[in-house]
C-alpha positions as a Markdown table, in Angstrom:
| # | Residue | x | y | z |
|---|---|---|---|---|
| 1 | Unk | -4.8 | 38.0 | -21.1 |
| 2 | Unk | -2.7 | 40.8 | -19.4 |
| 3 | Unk | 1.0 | 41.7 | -19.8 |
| 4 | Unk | 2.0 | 44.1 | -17.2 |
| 5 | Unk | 5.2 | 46.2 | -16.0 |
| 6 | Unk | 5.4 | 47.3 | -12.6 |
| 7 | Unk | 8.2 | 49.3 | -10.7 |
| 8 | Unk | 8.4 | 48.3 | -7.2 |
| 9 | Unk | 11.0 | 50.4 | -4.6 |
| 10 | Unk | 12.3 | 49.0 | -1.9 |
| 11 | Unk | 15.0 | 50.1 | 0.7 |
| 12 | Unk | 18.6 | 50.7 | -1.1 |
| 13 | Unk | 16.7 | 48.6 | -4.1 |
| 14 | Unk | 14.0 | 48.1 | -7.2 |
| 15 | Unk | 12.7 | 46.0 | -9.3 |
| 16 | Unk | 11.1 | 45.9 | -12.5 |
| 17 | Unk | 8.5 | 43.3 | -12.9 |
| 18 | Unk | 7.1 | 41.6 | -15.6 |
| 19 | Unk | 4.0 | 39.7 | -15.3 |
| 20 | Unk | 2.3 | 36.9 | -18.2 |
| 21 | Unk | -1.4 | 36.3 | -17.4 |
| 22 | Unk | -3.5 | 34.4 | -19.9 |
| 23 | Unk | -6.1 | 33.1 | -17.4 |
| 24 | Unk | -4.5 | 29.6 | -16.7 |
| 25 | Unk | -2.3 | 28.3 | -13.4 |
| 26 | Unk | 0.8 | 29.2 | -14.6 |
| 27 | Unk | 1.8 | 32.8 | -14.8 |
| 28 | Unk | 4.9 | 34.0 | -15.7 |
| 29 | Unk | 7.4 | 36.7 | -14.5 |
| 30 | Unk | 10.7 | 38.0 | -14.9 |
| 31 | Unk | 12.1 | 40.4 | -12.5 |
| 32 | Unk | 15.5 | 42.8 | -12.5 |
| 33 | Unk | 16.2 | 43.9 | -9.2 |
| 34 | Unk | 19.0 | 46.8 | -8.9 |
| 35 | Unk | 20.5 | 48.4 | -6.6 |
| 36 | Unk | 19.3 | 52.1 | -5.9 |
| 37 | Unk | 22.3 | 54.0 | -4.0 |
| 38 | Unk | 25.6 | 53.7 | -5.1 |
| 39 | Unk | 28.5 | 53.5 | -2.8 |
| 40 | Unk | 27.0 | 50.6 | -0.5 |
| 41 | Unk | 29.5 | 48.0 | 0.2 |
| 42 | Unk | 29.2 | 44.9 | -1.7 |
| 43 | Unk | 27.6 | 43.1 | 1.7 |
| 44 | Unk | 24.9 | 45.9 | 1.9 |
| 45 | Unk | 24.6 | 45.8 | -1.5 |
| 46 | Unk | 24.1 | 42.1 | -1.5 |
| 47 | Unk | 21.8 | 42.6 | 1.5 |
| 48 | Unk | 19.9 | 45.0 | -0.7 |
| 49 | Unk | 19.0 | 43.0 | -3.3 |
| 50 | Unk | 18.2 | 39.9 | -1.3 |
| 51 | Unk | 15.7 | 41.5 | 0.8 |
| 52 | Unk | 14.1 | 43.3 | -1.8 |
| 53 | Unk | 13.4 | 40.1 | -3.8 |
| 54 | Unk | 12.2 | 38.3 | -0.6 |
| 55 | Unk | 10.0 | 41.5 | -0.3 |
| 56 | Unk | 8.4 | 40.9 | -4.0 |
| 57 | Unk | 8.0 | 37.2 | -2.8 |
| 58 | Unk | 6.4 | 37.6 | 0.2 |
| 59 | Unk | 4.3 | 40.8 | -1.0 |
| 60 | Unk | 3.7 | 41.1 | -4.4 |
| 61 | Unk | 4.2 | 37.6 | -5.8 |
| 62 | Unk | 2.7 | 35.0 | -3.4 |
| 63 | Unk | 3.0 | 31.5 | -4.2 |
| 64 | Unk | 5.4 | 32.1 | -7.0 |
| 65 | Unk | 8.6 | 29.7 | -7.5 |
| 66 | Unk | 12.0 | 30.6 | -8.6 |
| 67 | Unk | 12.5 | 29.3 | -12.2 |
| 68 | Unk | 16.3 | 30.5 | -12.8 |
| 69 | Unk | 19.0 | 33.2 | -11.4 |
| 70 | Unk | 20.9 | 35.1 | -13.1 |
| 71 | Unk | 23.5 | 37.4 | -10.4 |
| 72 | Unk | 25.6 | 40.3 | -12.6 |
| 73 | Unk | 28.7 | 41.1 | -10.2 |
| 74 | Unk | 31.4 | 43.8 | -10.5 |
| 75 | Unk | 34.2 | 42.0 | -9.2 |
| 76 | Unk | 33.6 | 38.0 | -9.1 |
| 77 | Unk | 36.9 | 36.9 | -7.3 |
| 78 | Unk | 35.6 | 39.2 | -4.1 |
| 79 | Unk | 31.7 | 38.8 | -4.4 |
| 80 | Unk | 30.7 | 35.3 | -5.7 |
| 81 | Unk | 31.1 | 33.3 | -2.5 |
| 82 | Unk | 29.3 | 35.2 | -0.1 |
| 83 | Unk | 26.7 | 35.2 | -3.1 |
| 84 | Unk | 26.5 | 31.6 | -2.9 |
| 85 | Unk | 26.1 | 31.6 | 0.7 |
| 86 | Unk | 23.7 | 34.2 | 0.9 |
| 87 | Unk | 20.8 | 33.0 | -1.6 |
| 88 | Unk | 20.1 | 29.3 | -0.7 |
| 89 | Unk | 17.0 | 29.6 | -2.9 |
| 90 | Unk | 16.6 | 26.0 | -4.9 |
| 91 | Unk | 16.4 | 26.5 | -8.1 |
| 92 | Unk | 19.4 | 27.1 | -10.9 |
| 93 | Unk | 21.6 | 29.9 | -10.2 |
| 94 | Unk | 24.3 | 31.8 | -12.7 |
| 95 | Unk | 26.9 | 33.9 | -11.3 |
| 96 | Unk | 29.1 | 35.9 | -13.4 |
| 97 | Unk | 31.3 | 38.7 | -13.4 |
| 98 | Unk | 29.0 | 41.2 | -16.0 |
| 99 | Unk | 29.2 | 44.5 | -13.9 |
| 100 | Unk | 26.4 | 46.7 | -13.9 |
| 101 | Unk | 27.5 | 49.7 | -15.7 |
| 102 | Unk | 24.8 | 52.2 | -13.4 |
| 103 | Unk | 27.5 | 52.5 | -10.9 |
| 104 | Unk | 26.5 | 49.6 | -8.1 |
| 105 | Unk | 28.2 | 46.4 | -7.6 |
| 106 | Unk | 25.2 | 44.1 | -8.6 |
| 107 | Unk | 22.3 | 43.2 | -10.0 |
| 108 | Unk | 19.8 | 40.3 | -10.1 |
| 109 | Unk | 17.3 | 38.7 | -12.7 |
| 110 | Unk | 15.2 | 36.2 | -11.5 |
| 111 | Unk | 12.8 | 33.9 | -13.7 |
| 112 | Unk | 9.6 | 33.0 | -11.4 |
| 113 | Unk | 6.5 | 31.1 | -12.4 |
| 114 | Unk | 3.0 | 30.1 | -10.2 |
| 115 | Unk | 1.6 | 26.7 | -10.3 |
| 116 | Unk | 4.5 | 24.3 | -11.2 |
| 117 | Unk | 6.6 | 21.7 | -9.2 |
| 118 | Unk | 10.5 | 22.2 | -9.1 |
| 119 | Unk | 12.8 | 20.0 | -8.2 |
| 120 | Unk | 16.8 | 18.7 | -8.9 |
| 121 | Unk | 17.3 | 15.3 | -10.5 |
| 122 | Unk | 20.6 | 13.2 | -9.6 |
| 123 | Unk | 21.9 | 14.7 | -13.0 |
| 124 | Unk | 22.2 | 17.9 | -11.2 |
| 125 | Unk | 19.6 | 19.8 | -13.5 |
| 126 | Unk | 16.7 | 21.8 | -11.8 |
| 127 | Unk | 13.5 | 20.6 | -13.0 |
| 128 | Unk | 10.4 | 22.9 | -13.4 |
| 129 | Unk | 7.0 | 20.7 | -14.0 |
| 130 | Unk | 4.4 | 21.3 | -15.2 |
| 131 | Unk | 1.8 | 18.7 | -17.1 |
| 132 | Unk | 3.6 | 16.3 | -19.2 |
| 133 | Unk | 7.0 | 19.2 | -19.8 |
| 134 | Unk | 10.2 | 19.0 | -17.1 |
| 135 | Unk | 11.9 | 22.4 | -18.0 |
| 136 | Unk | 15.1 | 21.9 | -17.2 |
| 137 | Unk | 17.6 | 24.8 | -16.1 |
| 138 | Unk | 21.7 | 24.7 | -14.9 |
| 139 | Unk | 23.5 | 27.6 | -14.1 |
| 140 | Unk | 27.3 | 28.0 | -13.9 |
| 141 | Unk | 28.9 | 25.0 | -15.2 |
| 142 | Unk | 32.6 | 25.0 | -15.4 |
| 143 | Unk | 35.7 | 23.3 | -15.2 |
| 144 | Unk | 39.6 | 23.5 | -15.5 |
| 145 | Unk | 40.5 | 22.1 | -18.4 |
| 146 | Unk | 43.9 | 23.4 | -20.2 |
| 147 | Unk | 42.3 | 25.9 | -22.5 |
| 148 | Unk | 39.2 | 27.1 | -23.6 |
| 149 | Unk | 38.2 | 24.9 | -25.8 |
| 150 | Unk | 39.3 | 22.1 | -23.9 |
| 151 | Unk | 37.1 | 23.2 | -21.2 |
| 152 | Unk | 34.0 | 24.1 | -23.7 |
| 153 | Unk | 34.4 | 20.1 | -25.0 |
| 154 | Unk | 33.6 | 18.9 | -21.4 |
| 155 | Unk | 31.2 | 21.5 | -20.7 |
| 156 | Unk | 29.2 | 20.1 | -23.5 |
| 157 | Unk | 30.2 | 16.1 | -23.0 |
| 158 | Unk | 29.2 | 16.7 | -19.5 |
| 159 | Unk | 25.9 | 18.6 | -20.2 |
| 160 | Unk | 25.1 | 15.6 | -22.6 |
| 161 | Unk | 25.5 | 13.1 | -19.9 |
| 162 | Unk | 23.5 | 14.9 | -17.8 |
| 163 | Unk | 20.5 | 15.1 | -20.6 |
| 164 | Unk | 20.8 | 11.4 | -21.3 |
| 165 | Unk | 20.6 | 10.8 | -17.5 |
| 166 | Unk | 16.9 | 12.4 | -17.9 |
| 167 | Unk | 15.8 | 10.7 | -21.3 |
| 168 | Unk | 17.3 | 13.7 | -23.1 |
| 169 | Unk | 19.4 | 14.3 | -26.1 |
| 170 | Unk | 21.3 | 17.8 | -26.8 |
| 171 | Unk | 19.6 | 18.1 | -30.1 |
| 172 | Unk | 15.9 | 17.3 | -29.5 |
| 173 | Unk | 15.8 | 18.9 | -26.3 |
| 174 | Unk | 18.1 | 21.8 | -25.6 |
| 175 | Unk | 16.2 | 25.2 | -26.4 |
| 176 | Unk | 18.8 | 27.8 | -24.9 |
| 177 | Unk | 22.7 | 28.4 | -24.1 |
| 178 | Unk | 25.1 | 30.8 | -22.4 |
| 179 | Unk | 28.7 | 30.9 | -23.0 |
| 180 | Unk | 30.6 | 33.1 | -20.8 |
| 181 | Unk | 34.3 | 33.4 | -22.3 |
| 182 | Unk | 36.9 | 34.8 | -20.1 |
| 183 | Unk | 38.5 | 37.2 | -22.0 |
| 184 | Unk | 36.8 | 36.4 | -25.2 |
| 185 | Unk | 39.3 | 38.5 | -27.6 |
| 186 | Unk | 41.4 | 36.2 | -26.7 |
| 187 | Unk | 39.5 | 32.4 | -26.3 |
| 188 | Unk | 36.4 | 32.8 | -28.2 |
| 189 | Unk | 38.2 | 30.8 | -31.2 |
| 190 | Unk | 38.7 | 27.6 | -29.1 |
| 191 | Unk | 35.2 | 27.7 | -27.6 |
| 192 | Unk | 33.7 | 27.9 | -31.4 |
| 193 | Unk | 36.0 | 25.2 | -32.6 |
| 194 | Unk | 34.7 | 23.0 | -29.5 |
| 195 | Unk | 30.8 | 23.9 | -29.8 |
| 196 | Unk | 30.9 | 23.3 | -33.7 |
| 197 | Unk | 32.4 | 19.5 | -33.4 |
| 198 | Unk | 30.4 | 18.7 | -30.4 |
| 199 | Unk | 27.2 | 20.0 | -32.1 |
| 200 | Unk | 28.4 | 17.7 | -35.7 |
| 201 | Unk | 28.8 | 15.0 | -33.3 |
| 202 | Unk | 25.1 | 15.2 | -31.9 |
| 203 | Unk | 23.7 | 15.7 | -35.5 |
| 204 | Unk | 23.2 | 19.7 | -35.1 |
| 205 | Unk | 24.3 | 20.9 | -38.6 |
| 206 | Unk | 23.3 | 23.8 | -41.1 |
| 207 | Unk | 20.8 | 21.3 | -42.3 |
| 208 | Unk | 18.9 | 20.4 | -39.1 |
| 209 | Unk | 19.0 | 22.8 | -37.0 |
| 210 | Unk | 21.6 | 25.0 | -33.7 |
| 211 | Unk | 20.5 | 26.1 | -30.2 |
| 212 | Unk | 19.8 | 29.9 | -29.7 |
| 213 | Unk | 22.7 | 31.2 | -27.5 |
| 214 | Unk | 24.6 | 34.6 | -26.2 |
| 215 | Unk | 28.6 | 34.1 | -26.6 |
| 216 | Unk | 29.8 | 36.8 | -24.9 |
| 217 | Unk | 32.8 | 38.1 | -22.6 |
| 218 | Unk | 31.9 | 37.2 | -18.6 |
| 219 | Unk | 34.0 | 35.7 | -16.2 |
| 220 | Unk | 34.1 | 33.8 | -12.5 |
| 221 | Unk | 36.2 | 34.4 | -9.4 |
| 222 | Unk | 38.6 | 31.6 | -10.7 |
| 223 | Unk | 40.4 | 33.2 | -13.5 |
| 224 | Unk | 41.6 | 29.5 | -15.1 |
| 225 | Unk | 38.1 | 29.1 | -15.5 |
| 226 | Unk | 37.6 | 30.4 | -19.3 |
| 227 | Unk | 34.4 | 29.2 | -20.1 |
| 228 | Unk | 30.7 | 29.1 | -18.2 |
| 229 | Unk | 27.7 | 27.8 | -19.7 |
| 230 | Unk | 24.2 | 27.8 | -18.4 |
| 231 | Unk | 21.4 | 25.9 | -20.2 |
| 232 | Unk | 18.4 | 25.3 | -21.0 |
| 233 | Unk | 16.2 | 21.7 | -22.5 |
| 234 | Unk | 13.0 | 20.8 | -22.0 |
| 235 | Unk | 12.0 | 17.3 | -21.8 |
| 236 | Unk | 8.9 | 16.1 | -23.5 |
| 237 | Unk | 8.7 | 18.2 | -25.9 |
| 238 | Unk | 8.0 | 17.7 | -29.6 |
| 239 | Unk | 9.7 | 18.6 | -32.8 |
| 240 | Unk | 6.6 | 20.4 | -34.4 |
| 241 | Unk | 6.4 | 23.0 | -31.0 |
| 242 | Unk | 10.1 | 24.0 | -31.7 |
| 243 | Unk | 10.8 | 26.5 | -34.6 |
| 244 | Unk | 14.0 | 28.8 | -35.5 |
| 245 | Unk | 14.1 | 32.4 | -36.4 |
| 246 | Unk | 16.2 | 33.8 | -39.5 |
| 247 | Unk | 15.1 | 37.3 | -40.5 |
| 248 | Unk | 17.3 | 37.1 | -43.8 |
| 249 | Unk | 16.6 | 40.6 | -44.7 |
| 250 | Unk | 18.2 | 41.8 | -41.6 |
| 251 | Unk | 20.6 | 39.2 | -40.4 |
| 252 | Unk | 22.5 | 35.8 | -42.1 |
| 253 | Unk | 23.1 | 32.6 | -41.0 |
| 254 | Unk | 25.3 | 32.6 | -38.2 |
| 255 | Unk | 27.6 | 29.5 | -39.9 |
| 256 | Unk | 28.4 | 31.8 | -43.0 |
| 257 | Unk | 31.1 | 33.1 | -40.5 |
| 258 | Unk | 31.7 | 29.3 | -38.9 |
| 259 | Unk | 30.0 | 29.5 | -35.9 |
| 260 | Unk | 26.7 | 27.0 | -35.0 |
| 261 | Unk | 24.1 | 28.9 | -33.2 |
| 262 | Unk | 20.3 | 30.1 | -33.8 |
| 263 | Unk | 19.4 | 33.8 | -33.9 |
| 264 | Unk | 16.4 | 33.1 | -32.3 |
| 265 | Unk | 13.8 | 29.8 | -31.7 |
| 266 | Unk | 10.0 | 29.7 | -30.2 |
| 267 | Unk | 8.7 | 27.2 | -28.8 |
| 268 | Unk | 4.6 | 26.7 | -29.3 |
| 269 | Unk | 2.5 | 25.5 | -26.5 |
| 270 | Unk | -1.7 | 25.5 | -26.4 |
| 271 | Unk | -1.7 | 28.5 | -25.1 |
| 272 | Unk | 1.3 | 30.9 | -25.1 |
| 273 | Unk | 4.5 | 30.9 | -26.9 |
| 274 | Unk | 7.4 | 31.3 | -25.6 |
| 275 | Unk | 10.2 | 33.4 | -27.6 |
| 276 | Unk | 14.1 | 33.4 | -27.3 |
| 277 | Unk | 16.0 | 36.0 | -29.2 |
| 278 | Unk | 20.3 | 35.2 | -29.1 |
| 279 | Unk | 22.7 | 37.9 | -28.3 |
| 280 | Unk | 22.2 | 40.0 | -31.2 |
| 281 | Unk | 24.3 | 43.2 | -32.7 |
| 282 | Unk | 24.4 | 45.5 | -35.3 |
| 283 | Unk | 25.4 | 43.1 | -38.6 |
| 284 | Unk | 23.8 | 42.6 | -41.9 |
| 285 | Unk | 22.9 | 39.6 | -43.6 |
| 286 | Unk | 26.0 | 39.2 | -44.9 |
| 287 | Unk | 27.5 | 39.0 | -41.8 |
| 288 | Unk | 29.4 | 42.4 | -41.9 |
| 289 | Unk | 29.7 | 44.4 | -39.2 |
| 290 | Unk | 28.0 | 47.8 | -39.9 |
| 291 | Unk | 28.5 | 51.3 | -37.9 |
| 292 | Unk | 31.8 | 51.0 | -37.1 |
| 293 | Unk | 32.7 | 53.0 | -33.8 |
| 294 | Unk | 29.3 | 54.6 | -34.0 |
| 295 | Unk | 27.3 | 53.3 | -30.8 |
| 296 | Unk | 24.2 | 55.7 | -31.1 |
| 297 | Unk | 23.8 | 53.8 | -35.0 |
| 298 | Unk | 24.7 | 50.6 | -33.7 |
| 299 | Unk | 22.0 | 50.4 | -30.9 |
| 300 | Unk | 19.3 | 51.6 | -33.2 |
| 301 | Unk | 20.6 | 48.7 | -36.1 |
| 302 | Unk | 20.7 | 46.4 | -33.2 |
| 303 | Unk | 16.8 | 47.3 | -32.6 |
| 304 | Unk | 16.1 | 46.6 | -35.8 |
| 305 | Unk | 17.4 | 42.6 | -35.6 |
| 306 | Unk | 15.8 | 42.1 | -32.9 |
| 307 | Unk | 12.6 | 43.3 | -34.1 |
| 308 | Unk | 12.9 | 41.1 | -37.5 |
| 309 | Unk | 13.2 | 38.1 | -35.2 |
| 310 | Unk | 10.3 | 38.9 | -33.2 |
| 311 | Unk | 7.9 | 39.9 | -36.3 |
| 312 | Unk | 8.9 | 36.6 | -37.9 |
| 313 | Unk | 7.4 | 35.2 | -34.5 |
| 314 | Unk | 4.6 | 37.4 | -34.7 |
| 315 | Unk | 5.8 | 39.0 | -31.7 |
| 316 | Unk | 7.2 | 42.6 | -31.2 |
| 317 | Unk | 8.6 | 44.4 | -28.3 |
| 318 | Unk | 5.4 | 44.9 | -26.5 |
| 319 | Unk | 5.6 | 41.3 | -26.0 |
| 320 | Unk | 9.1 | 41.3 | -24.1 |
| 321 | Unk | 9.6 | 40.3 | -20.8 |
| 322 | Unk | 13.0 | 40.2 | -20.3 |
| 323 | Unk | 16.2 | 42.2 | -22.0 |
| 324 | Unk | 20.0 | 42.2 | -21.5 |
| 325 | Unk | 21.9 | 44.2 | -22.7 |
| 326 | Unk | 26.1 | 43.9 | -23.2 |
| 327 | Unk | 28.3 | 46.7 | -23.6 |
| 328 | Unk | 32.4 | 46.5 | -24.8 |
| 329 | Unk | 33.3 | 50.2 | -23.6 |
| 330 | Unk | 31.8 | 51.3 | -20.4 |
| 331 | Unk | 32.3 | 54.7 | -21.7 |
| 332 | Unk | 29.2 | 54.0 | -23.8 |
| 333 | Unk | 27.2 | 53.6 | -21.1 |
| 334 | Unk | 25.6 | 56.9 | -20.5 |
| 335 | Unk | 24.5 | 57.0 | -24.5 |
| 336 | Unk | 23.2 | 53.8 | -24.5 |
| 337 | Unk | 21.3 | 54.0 | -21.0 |
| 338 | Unk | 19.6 | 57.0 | -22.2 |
| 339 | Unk | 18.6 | 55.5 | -25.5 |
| 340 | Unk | 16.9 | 52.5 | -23.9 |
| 341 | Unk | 15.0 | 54.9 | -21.1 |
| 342 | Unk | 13.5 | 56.9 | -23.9 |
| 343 | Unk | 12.5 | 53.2 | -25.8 |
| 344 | Unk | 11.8 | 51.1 | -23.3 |
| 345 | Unk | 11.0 | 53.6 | -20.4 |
| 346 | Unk | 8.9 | 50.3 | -18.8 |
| 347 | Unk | 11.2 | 47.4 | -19.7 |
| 348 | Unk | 12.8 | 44.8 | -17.3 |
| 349 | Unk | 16.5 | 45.2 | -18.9 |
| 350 | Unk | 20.0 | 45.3 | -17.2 |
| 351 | Unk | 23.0 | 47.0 | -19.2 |
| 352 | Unk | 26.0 | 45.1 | -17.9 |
| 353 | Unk | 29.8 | 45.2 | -19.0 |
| 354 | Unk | 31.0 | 42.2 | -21.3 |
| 355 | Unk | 32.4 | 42.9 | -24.3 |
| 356 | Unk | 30.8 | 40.5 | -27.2 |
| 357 | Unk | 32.5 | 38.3 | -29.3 |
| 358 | Unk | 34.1 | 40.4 | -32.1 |
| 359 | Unk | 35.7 | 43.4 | -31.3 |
| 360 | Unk | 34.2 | 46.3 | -34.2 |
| 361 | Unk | 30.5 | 45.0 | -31.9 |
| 362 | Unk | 30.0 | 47.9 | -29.6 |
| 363 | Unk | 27.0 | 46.6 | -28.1 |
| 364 | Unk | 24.8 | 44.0 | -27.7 |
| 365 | Unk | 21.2 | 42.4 | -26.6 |
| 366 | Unk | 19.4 | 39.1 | -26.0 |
| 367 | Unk | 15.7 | 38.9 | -25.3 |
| 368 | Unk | 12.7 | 36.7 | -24.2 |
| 369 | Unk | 9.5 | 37.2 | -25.3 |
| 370 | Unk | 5.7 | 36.0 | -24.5 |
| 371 | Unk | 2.8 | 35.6 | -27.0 |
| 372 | Unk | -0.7 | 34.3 | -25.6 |
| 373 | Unk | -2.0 | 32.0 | -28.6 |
| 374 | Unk | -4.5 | 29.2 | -28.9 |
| 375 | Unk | -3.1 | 25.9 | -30.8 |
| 376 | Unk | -5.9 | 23.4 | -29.1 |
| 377 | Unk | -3.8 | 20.6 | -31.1 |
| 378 | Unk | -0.2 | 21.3 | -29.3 |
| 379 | Unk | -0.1 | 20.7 | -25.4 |
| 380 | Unk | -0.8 | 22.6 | -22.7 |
| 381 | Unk | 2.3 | 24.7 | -21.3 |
């Protein structure tokens, strides 16, 4: 079994590139393209970005499909259509407005995987097969509801229509959300009060179990939309493959403060594991949050829960594939860029601008991780 990092230039762009190789049909990678010269319009920009990762297709990672898309723009209202007619790629696609905080316009993470059959059911989810799993994947739901939590309600009543459609059920099968709150000083309370009585009402409670999630500030070129959610369920999979992440030294229960999501879940297969790590910040485990103004402390706290989480999954950070990382003051930037160069000098990470969901949280990071394992009585991935 291999994990490797490779650094790929292209014209005007890069990529980072990581690659899960245990031996079997289905490898895994996850890919940050950036732009590399600043002051490009957004159409070169764009252009950039698109050839490169046509480039790492045609080159570098033959036979591969797109899983899931994830576009980071500076300025959504300007930029997201001729993003969507640009990339005609079929699989899920997010767009938000998260600017990349290096100085360019945007920036592109793409999920890619060999040996498995996609598709789109009439439910609108993009399906990823692969033996008896669909992995199913939706990016950039929204709607126009009256307020946020308004629209949150029907971004989850829809979602669960669109589960049951495939023999789904929001709490047996959804792994992984994204909440993008338009100005979330400001509407992060209604989207909380609508995912908590959506999740009661689908039997997701302190006592079973929430969905691992990032709540954070993003928005879309429509400003009355003020909430987008992307998601993530898998159908066919079992109860004893899915388990949840605490790390109480380091970190509490996220409903001790009234909120309903997971710090982190993985998800056991025969032969890998698959690791999902929430937006995470510097708190305690009382909930507190600790460091106040001080981003250099806050980072290296920040570290620390995510590396709890991933030791309680016997994973550390060798094992990531994928980080993002969220910043509330772009004056930060610089401090925080060079703190994850000297860390991670090798890592596939973005640093975007989106402030998270309480205002003393300077920063903040969500992860995936890879593990090759060998559980010959769980199913083949």
């Amino acid at each position: 079994m291999s994990n490797t990092v490779s650094k790929i230039q292209f014209e005007n762009a890069r990529a980072e590139v990581f690659c899960f190789d245990n031996g079997t049909e289905v490898k895994e990678y996850h890919t940050m393209i950036h732009v590399s010269l600043q002051g490009l319009t957004f159409s070169k920009q764009l252009e950039a970005v698109l050839t490169a990762y046509n480039q790492l297709i045609e080159s570098y990672l033959p036979n591969t499909q797109a899983v899931f898309k994830r576009y980071f723009l500076s300025d959504a209202a300007n930029q997201q259509d001729e993003v969507v007619v640009s990339d005609v790629t079929d699989c899920a696609k997010s767009i938000i407005q998260q600017a990349p905080l290096d100085g360019t316009k945007i920036a592109l993470w793409c999920y890619l995987m060999t040996g498995v059959q996609t598709g789109l059911t009439n439910a609108g989810l993009y399906t990823v097969s692969h033996g008896q799993f669909k992995h199913l994947w939706n990016g950039s739901a929204h709607n126009l509801a009256a307020n946020s939590e308004y629209q949150t309600r029907l971004l989850f009543n829809e979602y669960n229509m669109q589960l049951l459609e495939v023999g789904c059920t929001l709490e047996a099968n959804c792994i992984r959300t994204w909440l993008f709150v338009n100005d979330i000083d400001l509407n992060y309370g209604g989207v909380v009060r609508a995912r908590n009585q959506v999740f009661f009402t689908q039997g997701l409670t302190v006592n079973t179990h929430f969905i691992a999630s990032t709540g954070i500030g993003g928005r879309q070129s429509d400003p009355n939309v003020l909430c987008q959610m992307d998601n993530y369920a898998i159908a066919g999979i079992k109860k004893e493959q899915i388990h949840y992440l605490y790390a109480p030294t380091h970190l509490n229960r996220t409903s001790d403060y009234g909120v309903s999501f997971e710090r982190g879940t993985y998800i056991d297969y025969a032969d890998r594991r698959h690791v999902i790590i929430s937006g995470t910040a510097s708190i305690n485990n009382k909930g507190e949050v600790i460091y106040a103004n001080d981003i250099i402390k806050q980072t290296q706290r920040m570290w620390d829960n995510v590396e709890a989480l991933l030791k309680e999954a016997e994973c550390n950070y060798d094992n990531v594939c994928i980080m993002i990382v969220y910043l509330r003051d772009i004056a930060d930037y610089q401090i925080v860029s060079d703190l994850f160069k000297e860390r991670f000098p090798n890592k596939p990470y973005v640093i975007v601008h989106a402030p998270v969901c309480r205002p003393g949280w300077l920063v903040e990071m969500e992860c995936m991780a890879l593990k090759d394992i060998s559980s010959p009585t769980l199913p083949q991935f």
